[in-house]
C-alpha positions as CSV (number, residue, x, y, z in Angstrom):
1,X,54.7,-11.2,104.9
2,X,53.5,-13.2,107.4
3,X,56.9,-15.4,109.2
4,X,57.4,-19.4,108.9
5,X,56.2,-21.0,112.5
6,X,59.0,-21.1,114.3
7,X,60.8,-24.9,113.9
8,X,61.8,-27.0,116.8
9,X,65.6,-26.0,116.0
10,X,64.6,-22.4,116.0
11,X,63.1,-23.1,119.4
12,X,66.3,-24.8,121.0
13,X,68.7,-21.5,119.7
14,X,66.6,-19.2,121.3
15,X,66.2,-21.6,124.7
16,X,70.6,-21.4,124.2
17,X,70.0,-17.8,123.6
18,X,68.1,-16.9,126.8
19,X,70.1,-19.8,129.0
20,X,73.7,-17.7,127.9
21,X,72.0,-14.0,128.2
22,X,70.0,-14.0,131.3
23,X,70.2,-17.4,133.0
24,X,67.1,-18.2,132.2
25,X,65.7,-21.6,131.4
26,X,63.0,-21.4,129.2
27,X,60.4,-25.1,129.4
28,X,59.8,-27.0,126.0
29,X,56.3,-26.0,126.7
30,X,57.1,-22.1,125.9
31,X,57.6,-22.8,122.2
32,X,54.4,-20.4,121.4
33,X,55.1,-18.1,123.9
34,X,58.5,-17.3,122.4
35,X,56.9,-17.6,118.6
36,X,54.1,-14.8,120.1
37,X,56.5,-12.6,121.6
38,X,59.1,-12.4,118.7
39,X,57.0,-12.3,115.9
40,X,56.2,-8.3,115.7
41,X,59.9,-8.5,115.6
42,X,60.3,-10.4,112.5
43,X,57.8,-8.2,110.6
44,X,59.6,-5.1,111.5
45,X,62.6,-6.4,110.5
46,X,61.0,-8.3,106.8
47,X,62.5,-11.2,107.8
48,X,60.9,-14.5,106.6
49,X,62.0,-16.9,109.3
50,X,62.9,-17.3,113.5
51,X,66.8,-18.5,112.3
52,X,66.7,-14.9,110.5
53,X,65.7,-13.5,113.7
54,X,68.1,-15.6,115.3
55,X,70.9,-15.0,113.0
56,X,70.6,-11.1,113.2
57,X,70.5,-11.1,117.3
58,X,74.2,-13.5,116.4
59,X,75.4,-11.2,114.1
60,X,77.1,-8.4,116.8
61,X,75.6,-6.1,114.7
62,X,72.6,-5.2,116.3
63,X,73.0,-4.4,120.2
64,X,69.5,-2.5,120.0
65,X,67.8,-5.5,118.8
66,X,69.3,-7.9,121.4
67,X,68.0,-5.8,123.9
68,X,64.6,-5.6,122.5
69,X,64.6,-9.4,122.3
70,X,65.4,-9.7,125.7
71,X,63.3,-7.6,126.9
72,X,60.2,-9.3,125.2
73,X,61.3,-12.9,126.5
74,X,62.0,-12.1,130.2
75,X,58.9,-10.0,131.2
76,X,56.7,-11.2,133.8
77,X,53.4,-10.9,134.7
78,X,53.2,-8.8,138.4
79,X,51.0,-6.8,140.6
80,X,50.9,-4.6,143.9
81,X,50.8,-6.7,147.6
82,X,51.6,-9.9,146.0
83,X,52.5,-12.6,148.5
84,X,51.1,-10.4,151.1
85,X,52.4,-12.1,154.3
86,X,56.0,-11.0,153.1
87,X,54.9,-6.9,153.6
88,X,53.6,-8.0,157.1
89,X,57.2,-9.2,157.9
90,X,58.6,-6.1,156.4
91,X,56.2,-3.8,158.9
92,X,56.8,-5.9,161.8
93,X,60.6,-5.4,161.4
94,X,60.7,-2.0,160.2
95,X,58.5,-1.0,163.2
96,X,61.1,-2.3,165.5
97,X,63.8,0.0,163.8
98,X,61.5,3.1,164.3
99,X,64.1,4.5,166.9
100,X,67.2,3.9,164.7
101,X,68.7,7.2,162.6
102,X,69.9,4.8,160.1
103,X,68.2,5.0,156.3
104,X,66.3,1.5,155.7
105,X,67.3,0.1,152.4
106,X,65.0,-2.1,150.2
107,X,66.3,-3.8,147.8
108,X,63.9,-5.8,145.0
109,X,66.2,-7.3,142.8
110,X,63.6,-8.7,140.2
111,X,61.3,-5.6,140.2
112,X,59.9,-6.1,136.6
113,X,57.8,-3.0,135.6
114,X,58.0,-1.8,139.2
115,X,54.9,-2.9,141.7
116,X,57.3,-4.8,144.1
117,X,59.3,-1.6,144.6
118,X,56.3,0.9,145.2
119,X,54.6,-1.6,147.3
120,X,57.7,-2.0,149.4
121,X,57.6,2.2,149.2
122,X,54.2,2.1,150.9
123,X,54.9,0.2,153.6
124,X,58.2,2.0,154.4
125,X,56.6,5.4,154.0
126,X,53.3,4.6,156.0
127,X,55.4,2.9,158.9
128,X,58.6,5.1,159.0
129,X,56.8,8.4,158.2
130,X,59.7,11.5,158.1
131,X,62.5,8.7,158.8
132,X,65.2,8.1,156.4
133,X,64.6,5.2,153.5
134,X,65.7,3.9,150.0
135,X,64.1,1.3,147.7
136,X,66.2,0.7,144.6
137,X,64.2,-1.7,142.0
138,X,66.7,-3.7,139.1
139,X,65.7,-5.8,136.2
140,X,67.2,-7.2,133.2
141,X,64.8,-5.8,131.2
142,X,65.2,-1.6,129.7
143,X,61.8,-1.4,129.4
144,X,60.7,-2.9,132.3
145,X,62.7,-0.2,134.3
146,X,61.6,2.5,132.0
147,X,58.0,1.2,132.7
148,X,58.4,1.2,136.3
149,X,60.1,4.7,136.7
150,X,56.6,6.4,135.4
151,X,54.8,4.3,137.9
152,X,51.8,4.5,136.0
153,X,49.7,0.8,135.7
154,X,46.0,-0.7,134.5
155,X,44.0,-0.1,137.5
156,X,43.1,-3.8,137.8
157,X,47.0,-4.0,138.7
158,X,45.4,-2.5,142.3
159,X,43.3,-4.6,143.3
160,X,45.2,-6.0,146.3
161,X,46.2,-2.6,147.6
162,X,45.0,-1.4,151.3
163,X,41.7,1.1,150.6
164,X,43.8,3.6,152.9
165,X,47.5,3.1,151.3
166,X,45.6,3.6,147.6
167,X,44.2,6.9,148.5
168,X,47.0,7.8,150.1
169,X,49.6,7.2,147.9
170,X,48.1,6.5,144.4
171,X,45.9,9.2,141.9
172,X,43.2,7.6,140.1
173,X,43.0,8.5,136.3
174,X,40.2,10.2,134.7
175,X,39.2,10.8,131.1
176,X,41.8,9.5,128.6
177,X,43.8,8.1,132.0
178,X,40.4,6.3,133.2
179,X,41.4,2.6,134.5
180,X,44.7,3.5,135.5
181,X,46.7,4.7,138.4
182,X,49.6,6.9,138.8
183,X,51.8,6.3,141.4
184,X,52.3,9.5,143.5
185,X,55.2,11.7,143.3
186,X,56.5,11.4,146.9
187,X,57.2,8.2,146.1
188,X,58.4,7.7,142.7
189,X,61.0,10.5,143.9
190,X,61.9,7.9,146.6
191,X,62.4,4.4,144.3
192,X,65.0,4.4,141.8
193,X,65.1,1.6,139.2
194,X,67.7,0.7,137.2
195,X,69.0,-2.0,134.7
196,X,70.8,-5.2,136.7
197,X,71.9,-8.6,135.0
198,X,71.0,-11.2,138.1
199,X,73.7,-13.8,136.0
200,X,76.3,-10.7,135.4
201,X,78.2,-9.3,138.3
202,X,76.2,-6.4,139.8
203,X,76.3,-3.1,140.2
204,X,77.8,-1.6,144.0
205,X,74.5,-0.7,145.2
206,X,75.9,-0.7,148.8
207,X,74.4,-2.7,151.7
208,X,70.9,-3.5,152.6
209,X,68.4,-4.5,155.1
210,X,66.5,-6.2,153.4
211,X,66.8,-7.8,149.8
212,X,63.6,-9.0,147.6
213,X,64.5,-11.9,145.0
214,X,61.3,-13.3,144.3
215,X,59.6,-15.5,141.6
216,X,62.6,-15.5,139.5
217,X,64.8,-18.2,140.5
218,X,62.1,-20.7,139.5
219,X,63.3,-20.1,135.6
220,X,67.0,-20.7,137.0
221,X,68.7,-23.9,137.0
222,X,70.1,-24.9,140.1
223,X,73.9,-24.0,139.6
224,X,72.8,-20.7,138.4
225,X,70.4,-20.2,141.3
226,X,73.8,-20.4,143.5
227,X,75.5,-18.4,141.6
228,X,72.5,-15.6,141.8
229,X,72.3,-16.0,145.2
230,X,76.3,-15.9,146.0
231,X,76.1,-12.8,144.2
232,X,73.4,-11.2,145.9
233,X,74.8,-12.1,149.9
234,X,77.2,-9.6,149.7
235,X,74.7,-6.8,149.4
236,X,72.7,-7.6,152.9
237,X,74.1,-6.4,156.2
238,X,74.6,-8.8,159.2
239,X,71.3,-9.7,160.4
240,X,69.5,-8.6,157.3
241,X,66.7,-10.3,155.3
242,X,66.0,-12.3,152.3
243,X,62.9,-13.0,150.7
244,X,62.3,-15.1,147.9
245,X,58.6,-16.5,146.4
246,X,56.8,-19.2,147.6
247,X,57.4,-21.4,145.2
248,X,61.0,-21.4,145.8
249,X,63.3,-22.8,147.9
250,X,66.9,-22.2,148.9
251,X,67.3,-26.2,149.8
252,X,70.8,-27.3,148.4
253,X,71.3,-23.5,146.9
254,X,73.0,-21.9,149.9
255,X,73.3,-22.3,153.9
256,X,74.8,-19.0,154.2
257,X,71.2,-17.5,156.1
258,X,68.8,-19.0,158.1
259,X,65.0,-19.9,157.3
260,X,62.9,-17.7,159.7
261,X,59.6,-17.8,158.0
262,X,58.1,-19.3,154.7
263,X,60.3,-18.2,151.5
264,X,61.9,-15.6,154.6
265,X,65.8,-16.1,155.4
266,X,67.7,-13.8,157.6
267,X,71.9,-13.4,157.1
268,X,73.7,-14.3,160.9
């Protein structure tokens, strides 16, 4: 049995839905895209409507399920080296610690099925060789971080990675792997990725040097951007970097760091 479309009321309760579980803000214009992500979920489930759907995620009765829905409506389109200027930055600073016995910590705090977090792995591991680092990766979604932990992706996923930092640190798959990558071992030992709420109070990850929150605040509304953010400033040490996408700004959201290049803010 094929589900009812999805009515504009349906629509607005699962806007609500998203607004109160993630802080997300989802645009009137993402009526289909909600409708085309929860629909497989409505036929596993037999149910003949979204306010069934709806309903059951309201009930308290089925944690799973609430999970799964967020999970479906969250996940974001990603890929290695995007925003490349940001992983010159990174280099350039990290190079200037080269001398210093203390671990670099990474932190990317929006890390989706994982590419941020190994890209940020390359650099570190190509620029700090045997020196001591940590990249921990969080999203709201499970299976985003369950994705991310095998560190296996489409090879067109790829595309922007350095020639040598793909041979290096990447196995190409062949027969029924063809078109993918696997991530290598060195560094999937070295990136950990675990489940983190941005509109939740987060887990003690301990401090860092540098903290990625990129392309997610753009689904935030302003008061919840400040709130992200007045979470997060704990978690960087004195001195330390924030970097947030392009299309963002931190204009009216906080003057607790300093702008010190595009979508770049560094913590007095």
């Amino acid at each position: 049995m094929e589900p009812a479309s999805i009515t504009d009321k349906e629509f607005a309760q699962f806007r609500q839905f998203l607004f109160e579980a993630a802080g997300i803000s989802l645009s009137p214009g993402k009526k289909a895209l909600v409708s085309g992500r929860l629909a497989k979920r409505l036929r596993f489930h037999g149910l003949p409507s979204y306010g069934d759907y709806y309903r059951l995620l309201s009930s308290g009765q089925a944690e799973d399920e609430l999970q799964t829905a967020i999970d479906l409506l969250t996940t974001n389109e990603t890929y290695f080296f995007r925003e490349p200027k940001h992983f010159d930055f990174l280099r350039e600073r990290i190079s200037e610690r080269v001398r210093s016995s203390a671990p670099v910590r990474v932190w990317s705090a929006a890390s989706s099925s994982g590419e941020e977090g190994y890209t940020i792995a390359m650099v570190l591991a190509q620029t700090l060789g045997a020196k001591p680092w940590e990249v921990i990766g969080t999203d709201i979604s499970s299976r985003m971080v369950a994705r991310a932990r095998t560190g296996h992706y489409p090879m067109e996923r790829a595309q922007h990675i350095p020639r040598e930092l793909l041979t290096r640190y990447c196995l190409k798959g062949s027969g029924r792997q063809a078109g993918t990558l696997l991530v290598s071992r060195e560094l999937r030992e070295r990136v950990r990725f675990l489940e983190a709420n941005l509109n939740a109070p987060l887990p003690d990850l301990g401090l860092f040097d540098f903290v990625f929150l990129r392309n997610v605040m753009i689904y935030f509304e302003m008061e919840t951007k400040r709130q992200v953010v007045r979470r997060m400033l704990p978690s960087i040490k004195p001195g330390g970097y924030l970097f947030i996408g392009h299309s963002e700004t931190l204009n009216e959201v906080t003057d607790a760091v300093t702008p010190v290049k595009p979508a770049i803010y560094r913590k007095p």
